[in-house]
C-alpha positions in Angstrom: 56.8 55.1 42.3 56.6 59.0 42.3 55.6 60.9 45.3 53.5 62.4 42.6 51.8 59.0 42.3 51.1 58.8 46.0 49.6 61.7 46.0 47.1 61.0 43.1 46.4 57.2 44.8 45.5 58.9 47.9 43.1 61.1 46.4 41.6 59.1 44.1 40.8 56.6 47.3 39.1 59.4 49.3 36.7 59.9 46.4 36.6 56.3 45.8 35.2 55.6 49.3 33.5 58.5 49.9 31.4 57.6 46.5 31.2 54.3 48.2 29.6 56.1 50.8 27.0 58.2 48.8 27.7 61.3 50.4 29.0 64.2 48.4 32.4 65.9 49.3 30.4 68.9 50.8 28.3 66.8 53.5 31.6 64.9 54.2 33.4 68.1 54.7 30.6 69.6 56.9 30.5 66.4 58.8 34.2 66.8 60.1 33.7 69.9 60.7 35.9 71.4 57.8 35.0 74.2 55.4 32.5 72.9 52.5 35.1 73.1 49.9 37.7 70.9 51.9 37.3 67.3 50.8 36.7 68.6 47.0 40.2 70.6 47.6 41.3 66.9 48.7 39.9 65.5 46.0 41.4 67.2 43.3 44.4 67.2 44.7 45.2 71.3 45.7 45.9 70.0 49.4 46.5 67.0 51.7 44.7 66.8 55.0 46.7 67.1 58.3 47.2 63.5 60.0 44.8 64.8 62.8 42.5 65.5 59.5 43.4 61.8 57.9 42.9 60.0 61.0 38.6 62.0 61.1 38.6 60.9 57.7 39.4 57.3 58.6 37.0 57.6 61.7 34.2 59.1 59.1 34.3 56.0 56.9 35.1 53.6 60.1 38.3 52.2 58.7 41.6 52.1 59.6 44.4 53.7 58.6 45.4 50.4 57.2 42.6 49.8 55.7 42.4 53.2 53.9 45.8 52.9 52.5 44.5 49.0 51.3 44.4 50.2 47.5 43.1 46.4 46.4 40.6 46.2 48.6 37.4 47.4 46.6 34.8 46.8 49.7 36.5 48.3 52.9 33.1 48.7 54.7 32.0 45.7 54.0 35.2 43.8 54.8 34.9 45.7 58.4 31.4 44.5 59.0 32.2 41.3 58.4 35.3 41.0 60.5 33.2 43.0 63.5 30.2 40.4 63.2 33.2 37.2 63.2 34.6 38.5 66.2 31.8 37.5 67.8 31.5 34.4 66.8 32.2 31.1 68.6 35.2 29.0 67.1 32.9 26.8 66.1 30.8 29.1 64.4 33.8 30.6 63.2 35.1 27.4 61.4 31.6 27.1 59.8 31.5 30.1 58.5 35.2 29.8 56.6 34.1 26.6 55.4 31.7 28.3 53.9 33.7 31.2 52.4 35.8 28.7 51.0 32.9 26.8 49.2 31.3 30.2 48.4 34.8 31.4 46.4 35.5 27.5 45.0 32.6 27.4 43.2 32.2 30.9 41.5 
């Protein structure tokens, strides 16, 4: 793949999540504290954010690194949510609830 490539991905998964999000590049810019035009900039890829920058944009949607990078993975919020509320789960409560996931993605 062509850095080239990478660099379109990475873009195109910023504005991806952010739409996710429902919050427009200049409130998301704002909100780290950047200049109004820098996610757009981002966005339609003129510049790539600093790793300092990456890792507040990672905290903004409250996913990691990993998780941003996760091209496949259409619902990263979700996906978080889910795995925050099953870490409090018993084991047995844990069990149920694959169980369930299981029957849930057998049957559709």
């Amino acid at each position: 793949m062509k850095k080239h490539t990478y660099r379109k991905e990475f873009c195109s998964r910023l504005t991806r999540l952010r739409m996710d999000k429902d919050v427009s590049a200049r409130d998301m810019s704002l909100s780290l504290g950047l200049s109004e035009s820098y996610i757009n900039k981002i966005e339609n890829e003129k510049t790539l954010p600093s790793m300092s920058t990456f890792f507040d944009i990672c905290d903004y949607f409250d996913i990691t690194p990993q998780e941003f990078f996760n091209m496949g993975e259409p619902f990263p919020f979700d996906i978080a949510v889910a795995i925050t509320e099953m870490n409090h789960m018993s084991k047995d409560q844990l069990s149920r609830m694959i169980a369930f996931m299981k029957d849930i993605n057998h049957h559709t």
